[in-house]
LOGU-879988 format. One record per residue (C-alpha): residue in one letter; x, y, z. Coordinates in steps of 0.001 Angstrom, whole numbers, padded with zeros to 6 digits, always signed. Layout:
// residues N
aXYZ...
//
This chain:
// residues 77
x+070885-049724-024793x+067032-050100-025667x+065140-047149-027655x+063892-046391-024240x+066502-046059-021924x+068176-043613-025124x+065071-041394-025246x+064760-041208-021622x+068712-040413-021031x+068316-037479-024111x+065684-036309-022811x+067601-036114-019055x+070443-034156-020649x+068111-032033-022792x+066516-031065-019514x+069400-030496-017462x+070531-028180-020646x+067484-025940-020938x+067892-025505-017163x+071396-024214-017185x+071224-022613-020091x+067416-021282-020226x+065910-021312-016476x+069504-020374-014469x+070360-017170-016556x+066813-016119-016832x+066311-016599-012555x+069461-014456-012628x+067774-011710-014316x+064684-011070-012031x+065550-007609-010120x+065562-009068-006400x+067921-011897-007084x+070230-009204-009224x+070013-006953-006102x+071347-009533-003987x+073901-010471-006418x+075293-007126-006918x+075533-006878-003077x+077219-009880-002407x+079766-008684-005298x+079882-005494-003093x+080885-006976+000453x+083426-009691-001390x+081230-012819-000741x+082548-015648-001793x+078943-017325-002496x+080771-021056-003320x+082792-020556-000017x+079600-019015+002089x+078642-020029+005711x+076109-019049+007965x+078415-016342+009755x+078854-014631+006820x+074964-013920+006121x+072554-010977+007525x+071628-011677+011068x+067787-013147+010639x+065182-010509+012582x+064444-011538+015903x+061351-013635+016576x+058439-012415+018116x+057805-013207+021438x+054090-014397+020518x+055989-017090+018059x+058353-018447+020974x+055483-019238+023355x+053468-021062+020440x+056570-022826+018285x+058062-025571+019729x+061599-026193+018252x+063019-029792+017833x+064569-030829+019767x+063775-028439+022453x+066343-025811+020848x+066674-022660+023008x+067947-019531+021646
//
């Protein structure tokens, strides 16, 4: 391999490693996210094995946002 192509491959790995290690852990601090953790912990939510069905139901929509939003392609609720 060239100099290059070494720097630029450490410096890939070195970044992937301060994310997982640094940015990840850190994210998993912040109050909100530690919330939602601690209630998906609570109702036995497999987050790897999570699907739609298994999430809060979304509020409904305003009425004002389905006369304005059209939804592609031409999704009805």
């Amino acid at each position: 391999m060239r100099r290059s192509a070494t720097l630029r491959l450490v410096s890939l790995v070195a970044g992937i490693g301060l994310v997982w290690c640094g940015l990840l852990p850190a994210v998993q601090r912040v109050a909100v996210v530690e919330r939602h953790v601690a209630a998906m912990e609570l109702r036995e939510v497999n987050p790897a094995a999570m699907v739609y069905t298994e999430l809060d139901r979304l509020p409904v929509r305003p009425r004002w946002v389905e006369d304005r939003v059209i939804l592609w392609p031409y999704f009805s609720p």
